[in-house]
C-alpha positions in Angstrom: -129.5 76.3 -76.4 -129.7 74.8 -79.9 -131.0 71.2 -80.9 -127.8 70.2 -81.6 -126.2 71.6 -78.3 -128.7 70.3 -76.1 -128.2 66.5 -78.0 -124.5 66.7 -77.6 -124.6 67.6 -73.6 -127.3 65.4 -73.0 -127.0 61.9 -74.6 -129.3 59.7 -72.1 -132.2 62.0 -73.1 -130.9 61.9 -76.6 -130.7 57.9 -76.7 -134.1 57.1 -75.1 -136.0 59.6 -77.9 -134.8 57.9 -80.6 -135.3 54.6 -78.7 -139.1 56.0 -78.3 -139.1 56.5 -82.4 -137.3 53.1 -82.9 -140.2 51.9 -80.8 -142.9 53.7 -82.8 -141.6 52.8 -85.8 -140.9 49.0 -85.3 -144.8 49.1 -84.2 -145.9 51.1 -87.4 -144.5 48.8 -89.3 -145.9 45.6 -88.2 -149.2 47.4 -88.5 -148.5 48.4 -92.4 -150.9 47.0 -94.7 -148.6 45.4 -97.8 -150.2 45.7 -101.2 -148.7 45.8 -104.5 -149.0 49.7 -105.4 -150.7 52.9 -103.3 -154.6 52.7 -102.9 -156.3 54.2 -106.3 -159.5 55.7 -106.5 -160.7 55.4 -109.9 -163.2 58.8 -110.6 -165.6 56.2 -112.6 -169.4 54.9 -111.5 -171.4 52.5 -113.3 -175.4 52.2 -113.4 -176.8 49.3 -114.1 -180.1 47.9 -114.3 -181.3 44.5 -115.1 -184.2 43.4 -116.9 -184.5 39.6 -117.5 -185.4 38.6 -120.7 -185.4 41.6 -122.8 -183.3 42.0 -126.2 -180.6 44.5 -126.6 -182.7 47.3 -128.4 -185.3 47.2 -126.0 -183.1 47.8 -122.9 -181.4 51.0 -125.4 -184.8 52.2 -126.1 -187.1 51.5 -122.6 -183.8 51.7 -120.3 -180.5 53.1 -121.5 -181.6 56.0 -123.2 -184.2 57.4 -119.9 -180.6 56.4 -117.9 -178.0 58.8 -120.1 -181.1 61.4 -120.6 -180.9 61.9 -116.6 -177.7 61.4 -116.0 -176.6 64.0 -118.3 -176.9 66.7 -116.0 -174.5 65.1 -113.5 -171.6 67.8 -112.9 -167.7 67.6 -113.5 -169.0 64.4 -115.7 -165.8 64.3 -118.8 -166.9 60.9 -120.5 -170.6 59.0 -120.8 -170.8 55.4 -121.9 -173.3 53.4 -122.6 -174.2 49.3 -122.9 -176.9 47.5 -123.4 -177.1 43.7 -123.9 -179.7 41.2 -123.3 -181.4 41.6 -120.2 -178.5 44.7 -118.7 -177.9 48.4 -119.1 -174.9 49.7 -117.9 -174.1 53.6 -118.1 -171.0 53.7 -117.4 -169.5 57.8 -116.2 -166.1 59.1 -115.9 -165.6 62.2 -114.3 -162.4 64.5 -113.9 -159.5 63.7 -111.4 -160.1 65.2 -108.1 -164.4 65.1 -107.3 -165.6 63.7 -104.8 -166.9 60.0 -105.6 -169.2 60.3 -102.8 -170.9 63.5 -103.4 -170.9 62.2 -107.0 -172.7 59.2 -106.1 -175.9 61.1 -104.2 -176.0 63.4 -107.3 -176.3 60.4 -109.4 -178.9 58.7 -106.8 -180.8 61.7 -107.0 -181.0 61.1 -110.5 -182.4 58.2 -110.4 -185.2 58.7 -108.1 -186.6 61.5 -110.7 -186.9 58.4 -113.3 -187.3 55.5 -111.3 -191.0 55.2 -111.5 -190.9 55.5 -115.3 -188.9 52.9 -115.7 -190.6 49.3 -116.4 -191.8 47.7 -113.3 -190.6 44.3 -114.0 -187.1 46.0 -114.0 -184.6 45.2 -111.3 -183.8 48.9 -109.3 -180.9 50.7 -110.4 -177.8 49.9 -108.8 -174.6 51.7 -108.5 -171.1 51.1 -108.5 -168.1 52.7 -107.4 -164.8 50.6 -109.3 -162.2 49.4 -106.8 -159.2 47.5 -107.6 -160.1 45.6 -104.0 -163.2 44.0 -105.6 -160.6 41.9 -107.7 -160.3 38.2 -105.8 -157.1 38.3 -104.1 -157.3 34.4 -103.9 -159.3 32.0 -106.0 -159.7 28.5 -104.8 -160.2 25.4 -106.9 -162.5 22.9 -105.1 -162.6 19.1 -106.3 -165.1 16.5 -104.9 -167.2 13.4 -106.0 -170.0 15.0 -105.5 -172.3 16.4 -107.8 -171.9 20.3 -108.5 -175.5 21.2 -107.1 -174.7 19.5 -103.5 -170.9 20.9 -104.1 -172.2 24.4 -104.3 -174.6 24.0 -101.1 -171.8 22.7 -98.8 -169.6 25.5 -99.8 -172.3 28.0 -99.8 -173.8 26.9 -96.3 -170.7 25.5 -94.5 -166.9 26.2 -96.1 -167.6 29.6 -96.7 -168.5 30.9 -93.3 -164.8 29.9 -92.9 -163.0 31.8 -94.3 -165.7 34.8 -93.8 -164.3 34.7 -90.1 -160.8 35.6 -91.2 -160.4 39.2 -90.4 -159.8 41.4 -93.9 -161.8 38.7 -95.7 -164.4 40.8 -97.2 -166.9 38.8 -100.5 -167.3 35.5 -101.2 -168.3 34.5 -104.9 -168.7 30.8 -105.9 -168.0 30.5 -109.6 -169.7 27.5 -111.4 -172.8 26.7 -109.1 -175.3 25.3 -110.0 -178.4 26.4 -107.5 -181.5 24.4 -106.9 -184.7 25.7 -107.6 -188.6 25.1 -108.6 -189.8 25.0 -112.2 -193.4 25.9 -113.3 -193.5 24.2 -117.3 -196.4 26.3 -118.5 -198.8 23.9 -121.1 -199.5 26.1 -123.7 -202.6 24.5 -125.2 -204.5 24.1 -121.3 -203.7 27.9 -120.7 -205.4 28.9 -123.8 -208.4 27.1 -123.4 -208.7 28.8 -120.4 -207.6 31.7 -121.3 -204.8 32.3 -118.6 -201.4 34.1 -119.7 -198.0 33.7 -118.2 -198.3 37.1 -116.6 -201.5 35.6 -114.4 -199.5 33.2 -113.2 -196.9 35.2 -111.9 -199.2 37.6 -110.5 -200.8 34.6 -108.9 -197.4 33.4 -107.3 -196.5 36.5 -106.1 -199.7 37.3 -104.7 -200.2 34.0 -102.5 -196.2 34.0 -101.7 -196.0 36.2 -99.4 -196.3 37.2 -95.1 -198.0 40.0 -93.9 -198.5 41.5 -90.0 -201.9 40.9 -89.1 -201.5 43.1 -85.5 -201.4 41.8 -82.2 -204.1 40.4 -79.7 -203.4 41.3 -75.8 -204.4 38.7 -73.3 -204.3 40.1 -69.7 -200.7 40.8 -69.4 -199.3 39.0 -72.7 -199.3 40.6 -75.8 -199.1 38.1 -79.0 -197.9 39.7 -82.0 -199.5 38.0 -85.0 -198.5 37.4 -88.9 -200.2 35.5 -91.3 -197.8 32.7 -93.3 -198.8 32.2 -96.6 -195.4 31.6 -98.5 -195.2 28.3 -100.0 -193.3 25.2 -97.9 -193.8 22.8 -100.6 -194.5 22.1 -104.0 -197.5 20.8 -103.4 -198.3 24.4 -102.1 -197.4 25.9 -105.6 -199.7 23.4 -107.6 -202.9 23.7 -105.4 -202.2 28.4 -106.3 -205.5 29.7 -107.4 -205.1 31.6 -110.2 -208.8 32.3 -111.3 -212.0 30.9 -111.2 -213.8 29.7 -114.2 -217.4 29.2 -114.0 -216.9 29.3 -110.3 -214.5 26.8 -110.2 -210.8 27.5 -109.0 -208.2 27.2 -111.8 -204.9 25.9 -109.5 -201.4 26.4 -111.2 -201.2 22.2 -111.2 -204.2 22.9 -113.5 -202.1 24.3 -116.1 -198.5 23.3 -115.5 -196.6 21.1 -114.3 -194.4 21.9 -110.9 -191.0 20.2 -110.0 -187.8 20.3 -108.4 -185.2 21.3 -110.5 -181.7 23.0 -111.4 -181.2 26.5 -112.7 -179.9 26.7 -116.3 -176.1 26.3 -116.2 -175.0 30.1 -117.0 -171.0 29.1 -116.1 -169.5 26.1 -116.5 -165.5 26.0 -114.6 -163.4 22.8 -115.3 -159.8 22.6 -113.5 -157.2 20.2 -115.2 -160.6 18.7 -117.3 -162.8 17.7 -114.2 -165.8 20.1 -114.0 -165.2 21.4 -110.5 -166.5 25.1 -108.9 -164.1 28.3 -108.0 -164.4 30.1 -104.8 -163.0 33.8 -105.2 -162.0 35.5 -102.2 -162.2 39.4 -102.5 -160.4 41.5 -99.2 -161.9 44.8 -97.2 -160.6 47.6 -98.5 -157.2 48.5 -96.6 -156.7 44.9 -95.6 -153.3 43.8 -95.7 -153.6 41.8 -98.9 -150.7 39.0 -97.9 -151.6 38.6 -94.3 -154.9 37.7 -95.6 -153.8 35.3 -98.4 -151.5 33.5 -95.4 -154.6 33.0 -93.3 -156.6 31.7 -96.4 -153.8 29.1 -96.9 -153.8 28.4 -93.3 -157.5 27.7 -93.6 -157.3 26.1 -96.9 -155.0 23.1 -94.9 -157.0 22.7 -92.2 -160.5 22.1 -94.1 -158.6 19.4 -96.2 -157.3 17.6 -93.1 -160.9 17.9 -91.7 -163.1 16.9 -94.6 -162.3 13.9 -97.0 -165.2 14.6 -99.1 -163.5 17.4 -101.4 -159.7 19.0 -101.9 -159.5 22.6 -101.8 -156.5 23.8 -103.8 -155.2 27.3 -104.2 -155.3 28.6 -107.9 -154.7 31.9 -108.1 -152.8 34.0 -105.2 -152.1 37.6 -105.7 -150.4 38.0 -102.8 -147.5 35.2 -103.9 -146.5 38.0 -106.6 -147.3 41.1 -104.7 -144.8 39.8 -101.8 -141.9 38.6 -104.3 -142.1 42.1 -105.9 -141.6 44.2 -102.6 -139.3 41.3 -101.6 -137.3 42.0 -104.7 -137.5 46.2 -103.8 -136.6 45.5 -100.4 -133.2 43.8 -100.9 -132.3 46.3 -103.0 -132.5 48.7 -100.7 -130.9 46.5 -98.1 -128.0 45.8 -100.3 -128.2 49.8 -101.1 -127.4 50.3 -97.7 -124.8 47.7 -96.7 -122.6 48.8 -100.4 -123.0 52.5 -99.1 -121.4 51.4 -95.9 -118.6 49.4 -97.5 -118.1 52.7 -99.7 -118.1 55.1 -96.7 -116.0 52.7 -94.9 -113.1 52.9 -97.6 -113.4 56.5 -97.3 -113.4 57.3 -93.9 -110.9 54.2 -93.2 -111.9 54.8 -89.3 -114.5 51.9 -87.7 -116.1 54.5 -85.1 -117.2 57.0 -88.0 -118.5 54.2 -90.0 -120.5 53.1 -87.1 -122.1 56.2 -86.7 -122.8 56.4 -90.2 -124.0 52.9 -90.2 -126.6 53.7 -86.9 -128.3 57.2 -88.6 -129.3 54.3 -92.0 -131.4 52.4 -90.3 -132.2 54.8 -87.0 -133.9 57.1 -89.9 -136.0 54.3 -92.5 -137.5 53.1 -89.1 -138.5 56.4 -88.3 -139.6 56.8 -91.6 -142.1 53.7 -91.2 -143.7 55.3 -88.0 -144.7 58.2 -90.2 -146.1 56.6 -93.2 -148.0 54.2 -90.9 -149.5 58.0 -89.2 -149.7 58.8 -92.9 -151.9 56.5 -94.0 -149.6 55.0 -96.4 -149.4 51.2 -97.2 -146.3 49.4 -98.3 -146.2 49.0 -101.8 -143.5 48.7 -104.8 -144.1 52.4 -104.1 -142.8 53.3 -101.1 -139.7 50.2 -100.7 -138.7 52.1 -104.0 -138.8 55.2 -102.4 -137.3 54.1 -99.4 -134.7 52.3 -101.7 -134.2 56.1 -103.1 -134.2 57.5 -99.9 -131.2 55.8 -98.7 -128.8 57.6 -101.2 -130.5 61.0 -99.6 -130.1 59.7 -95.9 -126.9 58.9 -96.4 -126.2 62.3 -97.7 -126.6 64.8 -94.1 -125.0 62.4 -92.1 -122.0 62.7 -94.1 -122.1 66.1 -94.6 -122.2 66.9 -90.9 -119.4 63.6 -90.2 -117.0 65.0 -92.1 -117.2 68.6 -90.8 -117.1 67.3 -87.5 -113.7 64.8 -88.6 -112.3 67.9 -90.4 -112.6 69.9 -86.9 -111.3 67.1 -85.0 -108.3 66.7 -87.4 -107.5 70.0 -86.5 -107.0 69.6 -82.9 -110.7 70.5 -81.6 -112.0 69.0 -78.9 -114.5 66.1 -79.5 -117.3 68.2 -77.6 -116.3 71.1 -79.2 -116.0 69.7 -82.8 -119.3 67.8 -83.0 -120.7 71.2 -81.9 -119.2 73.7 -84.4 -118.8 71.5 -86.6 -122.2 70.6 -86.5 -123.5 74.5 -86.1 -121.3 75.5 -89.4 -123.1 72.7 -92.3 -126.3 73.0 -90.0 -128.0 76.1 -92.4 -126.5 73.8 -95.8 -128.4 70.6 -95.2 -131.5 71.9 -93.7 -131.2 74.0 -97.3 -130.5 70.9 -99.2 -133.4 68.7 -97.6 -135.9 71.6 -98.3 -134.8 71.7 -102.3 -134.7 67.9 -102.2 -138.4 68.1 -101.1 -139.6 70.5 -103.3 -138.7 68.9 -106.2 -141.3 66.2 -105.3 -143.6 68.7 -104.2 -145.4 68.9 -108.6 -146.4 65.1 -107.5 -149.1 66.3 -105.1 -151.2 68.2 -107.6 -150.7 65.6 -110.8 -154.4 64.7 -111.0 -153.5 61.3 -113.5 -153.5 58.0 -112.6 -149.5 57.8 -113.1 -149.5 60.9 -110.4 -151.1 59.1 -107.6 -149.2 56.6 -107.7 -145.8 58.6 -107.4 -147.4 61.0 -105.0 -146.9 58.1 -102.2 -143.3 57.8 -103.7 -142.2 61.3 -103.6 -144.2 61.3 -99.5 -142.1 58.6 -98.5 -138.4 60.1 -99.9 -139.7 63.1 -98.1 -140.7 61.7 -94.9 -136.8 59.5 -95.2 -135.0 63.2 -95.8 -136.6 64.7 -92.7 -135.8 62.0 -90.9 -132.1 61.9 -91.8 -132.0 65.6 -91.0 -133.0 65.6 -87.3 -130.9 62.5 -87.3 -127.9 64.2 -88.7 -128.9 67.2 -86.4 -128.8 65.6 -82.9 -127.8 61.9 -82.6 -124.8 62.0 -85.1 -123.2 64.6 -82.9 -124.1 63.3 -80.0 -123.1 59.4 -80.9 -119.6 61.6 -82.4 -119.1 63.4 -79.7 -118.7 60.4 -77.8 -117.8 57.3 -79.7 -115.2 59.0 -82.2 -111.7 58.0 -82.5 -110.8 60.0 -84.7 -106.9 62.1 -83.5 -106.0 65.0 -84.8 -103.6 64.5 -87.8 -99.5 65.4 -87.5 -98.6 68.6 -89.6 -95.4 65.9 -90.5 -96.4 64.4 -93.9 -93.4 61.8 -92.6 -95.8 60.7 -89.6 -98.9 60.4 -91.2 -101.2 57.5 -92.7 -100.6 56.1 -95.5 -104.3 56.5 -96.5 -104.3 60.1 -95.8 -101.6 60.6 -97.9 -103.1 58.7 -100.7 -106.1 61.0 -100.0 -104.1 64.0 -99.9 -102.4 62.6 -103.5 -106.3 62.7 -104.8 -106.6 66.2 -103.9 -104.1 67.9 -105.1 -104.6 66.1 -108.8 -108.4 66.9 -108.3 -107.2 70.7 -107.7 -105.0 70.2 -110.6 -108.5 69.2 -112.9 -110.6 71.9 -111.8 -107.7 74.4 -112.5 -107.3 73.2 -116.3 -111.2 72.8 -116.2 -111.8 76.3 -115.7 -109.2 78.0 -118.2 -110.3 75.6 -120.6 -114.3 76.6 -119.4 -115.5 77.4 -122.6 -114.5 74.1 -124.0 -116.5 72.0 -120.6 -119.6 74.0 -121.6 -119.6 72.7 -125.4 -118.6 69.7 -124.4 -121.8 69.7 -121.5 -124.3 71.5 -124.0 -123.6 68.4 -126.5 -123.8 65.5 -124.3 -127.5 67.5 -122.8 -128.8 68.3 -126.0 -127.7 63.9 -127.2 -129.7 62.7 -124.7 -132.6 65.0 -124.7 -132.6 64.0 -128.9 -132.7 60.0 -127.5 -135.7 60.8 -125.4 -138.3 59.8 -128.2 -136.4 56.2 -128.7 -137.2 55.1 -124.9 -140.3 53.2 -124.9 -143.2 54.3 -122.2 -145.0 52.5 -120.0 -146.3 52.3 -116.4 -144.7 49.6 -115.3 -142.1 47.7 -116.2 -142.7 44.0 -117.3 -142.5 41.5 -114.8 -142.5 37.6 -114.6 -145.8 36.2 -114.1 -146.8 32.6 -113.3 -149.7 32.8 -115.5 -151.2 32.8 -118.7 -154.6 33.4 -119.6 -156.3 33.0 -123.5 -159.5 34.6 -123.9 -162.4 34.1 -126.3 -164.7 36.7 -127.1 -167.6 35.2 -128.3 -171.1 36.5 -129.8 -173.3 38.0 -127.7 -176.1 35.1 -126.8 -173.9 32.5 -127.7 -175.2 29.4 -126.0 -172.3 27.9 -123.1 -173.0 24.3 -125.0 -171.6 26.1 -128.4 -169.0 27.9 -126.5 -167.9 24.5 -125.1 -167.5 23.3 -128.2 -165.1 25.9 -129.6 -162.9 25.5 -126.3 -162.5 21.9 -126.8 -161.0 22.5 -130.2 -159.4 25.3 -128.5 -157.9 23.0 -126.1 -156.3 20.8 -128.5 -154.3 23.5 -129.7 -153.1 24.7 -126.3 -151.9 21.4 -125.4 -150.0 20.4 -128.2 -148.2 23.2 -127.3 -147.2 23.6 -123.9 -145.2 20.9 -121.9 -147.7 20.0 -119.0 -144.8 19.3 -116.6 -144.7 23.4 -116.8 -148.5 23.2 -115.5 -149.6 23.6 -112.4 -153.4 23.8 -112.6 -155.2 24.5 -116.1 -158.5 26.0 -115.9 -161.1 26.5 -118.5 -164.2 29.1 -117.2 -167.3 29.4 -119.6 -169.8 32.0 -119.6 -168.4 34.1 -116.7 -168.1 37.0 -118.9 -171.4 37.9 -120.8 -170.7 34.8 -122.6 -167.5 35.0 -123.2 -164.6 32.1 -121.6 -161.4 31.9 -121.0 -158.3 29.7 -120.0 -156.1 30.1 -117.1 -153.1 28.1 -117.4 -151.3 28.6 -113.9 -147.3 27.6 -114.1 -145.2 25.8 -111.6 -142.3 28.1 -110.0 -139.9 29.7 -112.4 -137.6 27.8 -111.0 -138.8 24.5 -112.0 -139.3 25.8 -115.5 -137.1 26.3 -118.2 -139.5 28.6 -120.2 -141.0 32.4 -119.2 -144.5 33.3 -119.2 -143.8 35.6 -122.4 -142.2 32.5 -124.3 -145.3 30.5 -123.5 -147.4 33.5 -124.3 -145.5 34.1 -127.5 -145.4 30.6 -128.8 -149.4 31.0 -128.4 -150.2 33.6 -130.1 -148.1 32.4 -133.0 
């Protein structure tokens, strides 16, 4: 007994297996990580070593160069990079599409450890570094209080960030703009060279007496007291009274030679939001965490820590997830209107309620089918998959109709309903399981493109696939079945007199469309001149059609960026962003302004201005006329 037999004779067992993938489905969808495009590994690592203090040609000559000479051996390596600023190296490799990042990453690890010791001590280890689009901030928060920055960044550092670290799919915290206590030892030049005492015996002194060691354990009858030996430093006090030598057999203390305080590190980024210097938190997500139900708890936290604390305002910045979710929104009701106009169209055409409801049920019965397999898959939804969902509608629609109208043509013809949902079924059966395998191998070059542009239409062509399967074991068993018992379709009068008026109109259009095709094929040399032109025109207009790999969208930001010298002070680079913020605001209406956001020294030294815009529509002007009159 055939699939489609076995549907048609048995409909209860029929309905509650599709009920089962409805269920499965609904389930896998609520579970579906949203995200703005597929997950993209990147075949890039970075190595990067730090060494405080050291000029640019000395971190090429003592670091960079020992890194590239051992790295160079690293296999299916297609691009070495190299820089080196004050006090960082970074060896940047790309390697070719398809290897292994982790295997790659132990190859380069083992590379390492052959020149690790012959690198300078003072040197920070090696780290690497896999890129990940998730270790972009998904949600940056502005954070506004009268106190000072240094006691700003401990309460956010100790208290409002464990917070939001509970939120599941919250993964780093950075705060942008701190300012961290810390102790200063100011070094008196002219004391340490009468005593003849450098800056490096200091440190050695410091990190010698700084320190707590295991000194055993001592067993008293049954007790066993496990002892250590506490010598790091609880005050300042502790720092100042550090022997560093002994000079004529007398101690020299560091208080001897310097002077100890409390103090502030050096201000290395400076973050003002709508001119009030103020500090940034940015929120980064684990990776494959659903980006927007992460963003919606951050906002749910964000309100209840400014109804709790009175002492700062925490205001959302930048959200990702506000333009991520208006772009699948936008996908979405495409395809949702796709559906409904294909219904209206199938409905004109059929001119029958019960067919149209069948068709209508296999839509929707097959893209929530289709959801239960991406969510097995893997997959995430993305602009992606609703677009190739929103293609897959076209291509669902297609079986169903193809089996439907056999099964009407049958009917028309006096069959039984049982018998013409069968055979009719049985006879296109062989056609669309042929069609849906062509359909799918047309996607099936999209697995092995290795590029960038290929993974991200490999998730495409998956999900038109995985729709297409679905509407073929849809159109194979619950079309018949549901037409088998819910069609009210009679068969049609041989008297033209008794019949429709919409089948005769129908019947009008094929005998003029019979009429075409005849004059279309004695005239056939004519319709292939006519074909070869109109191919060979629009393969000539190919080079005109600008490339890109995405289209542009509407943003609700715009960001200026200065590059500045490297070593330029952040007091100098201030200086260029006031004058630099003149110009900006003689230019832009600030009732367009939402928040606007000046960050200094974030970048090697380098600042920029975030200008974030209030809804488009309570704006007049777009992000590109904004950006435009800018640059201009």
């Amino acid at each position: 007994m055939s699939l489609t037999s076995t549907s048609i004779k048995r409909p209860v067992a029929t309905t509650m297996a599709f009920l089962i993938i409805i269920l499965i489905g609904i389930v896998g969808f609520r579970f579906l990580p949203v995200d703005l495009l597929p997950e993209i590994e990147w075949p890039q690592l970075s190595v990067s070593v730090n060494y405080d203090n050291v000029g640019p040609e000395e971190m090429e000559l003592i670091v960079t160069d020992m890194l590239e000479n051992s790295l160079s051996g690293i296999p299916d390596v297609e691009q070495m990079s190299s820089t080196s600023s004050e006090g960082s190296s970074r060896v940047r490799l790309e390697f070719s599409r398809g290897t292994n990042l982790d295997a790659a990453a132990n190859d380069v690890r083992d590379a390492l450890d052959r020149v690790r010791d012959n690198l300078p001590p003072e040197a920070d280890q090696p780290r690497i570094r896999k890129f990940n689009p998730d270790d972009f901030p998904i949600v940056i928060i502005g954070v506004r209080s009268e106190r000072n920055l240094a006691e700003l960044t401990r309460i956010l550092d100790q208290e409002i960030s464990m917070f939001f670290e509970q939120i599941p799919g919250v993964g780093t915290i950075n705060i942008w703009g701190g300012i961290d206590r810390e102790v200063k030892v100011d070094l008196n030049r002219e004391r340490m060279l009468s005593s003849r005492i450098t800056a490096v015996d200091v440190i050695n002194a410091l990190n010698r007496e700084n320190i707590t060691l295991p000194a055993g354990n001592i067993k008293d009858g049954f007790r066993d007291f496990y002892v250590r030996t506490q010598g790091e430093f609880e005050t300042i006090e502790d720092i100042g009274q550090t022997v560093i030598s002994y000079v004529d057999g007398r101690p020299l203390r560091v208080g001897d030679i310097a002077e100890v305080s409390h103090g502030y590190e050096d201000i290395s980024r400076y973050v003002e939001i709508d001119g009030v210097p103020t500090l940034r938190l940015a929120i980064q997500k684990q990776s494959g965490a659903n980006t927007v139900a992460v963003a919606q708890e951050i906002h749910r936290e964000i309100e209840r820590i400014n109804n709790v604390r009175s002492d700062m305002e925490l205001m959302v910045i930048t959200d990702q997830s506000e333009f991520i979710q208006e772009s699948i929104d936008t996908v979405r009701n495409a395809a949702v209107w796709g559906g409904i106009l294909a219904v209206i169209v199938l409905f004109m055409f059929l001119r029958n309620v019960s067919t149209t409801f069948i068709i209508a049920t296999a839509i929707p019965i097959s893209l929530v089918a289709t959801f239960g397999l991406l969510y097995f898959g893997g997959l995430t939804l993305n602009q992606m998959s609703f677009g190739g969902l929103a293609l897959g509608i076209g291509l669902i629609v297609d079986n169903a109709i193809v089996v439907l109208e056999n099964i009407v043509r049958k009917r028309e013809g006096g069959q039984d309903r049982m018998i013409s949902a069968e055979v009719g079924t049985r006879e296109v059966a062989g056609a669309i399981i042929a069609a849906t395998l062509t359909t799918s191998v047309i996607f099936l070059p999209l697995v092995f493109m290795q590029t960038t542009t290929g993974t991200m239409f490999q998730e495409l062509g998956l999900v038109v696939v995985f729709a297409i399967a679905c509407s073929l074991l849809v159109a194979l068993t619950l079309v018949p079945m549901l037409a088998s018992r819910f069609m009210t379709i009679k068969p049609i009068d041989p008297n033209p007199e008794k019949q429709k008026k919409g089948d005769r109109f129908f019947e009008k259009m094929d005998d003029k469309y019979t009429g075409w095709l005849r004059k279309a094929i004695e005239w056939r040399w004519s319709v292939i001149s006519v074909t070869l032109i109109l191919v060979i025109g629009s393969i000539m207009l190919v080079p005109g059609i600008p490339f890109e790999l995405a289209p542009e969208t509407e943003a609700d930001e715009v960001r200026i960026s200065m590059r500045m010298e490297d070593g330029t002070n952040i007091s100098v680079i201030n200086r260029y962003f006031d004058r630099l913020d003149e110009i900006v605001q003689q230019i832009i209406d600030p009732e367009v302004v939402a928040y606007y956001t000046r960050d200094l020294g974030g970048w090697g030294g380098d600042g920029r201005i975030d200008i974030s815009l209030v809804s488009q529509t309570d704006r007049d002007v777009t992000a590109d006329e904004i950006a435009s009159n800018l640059r201009d």
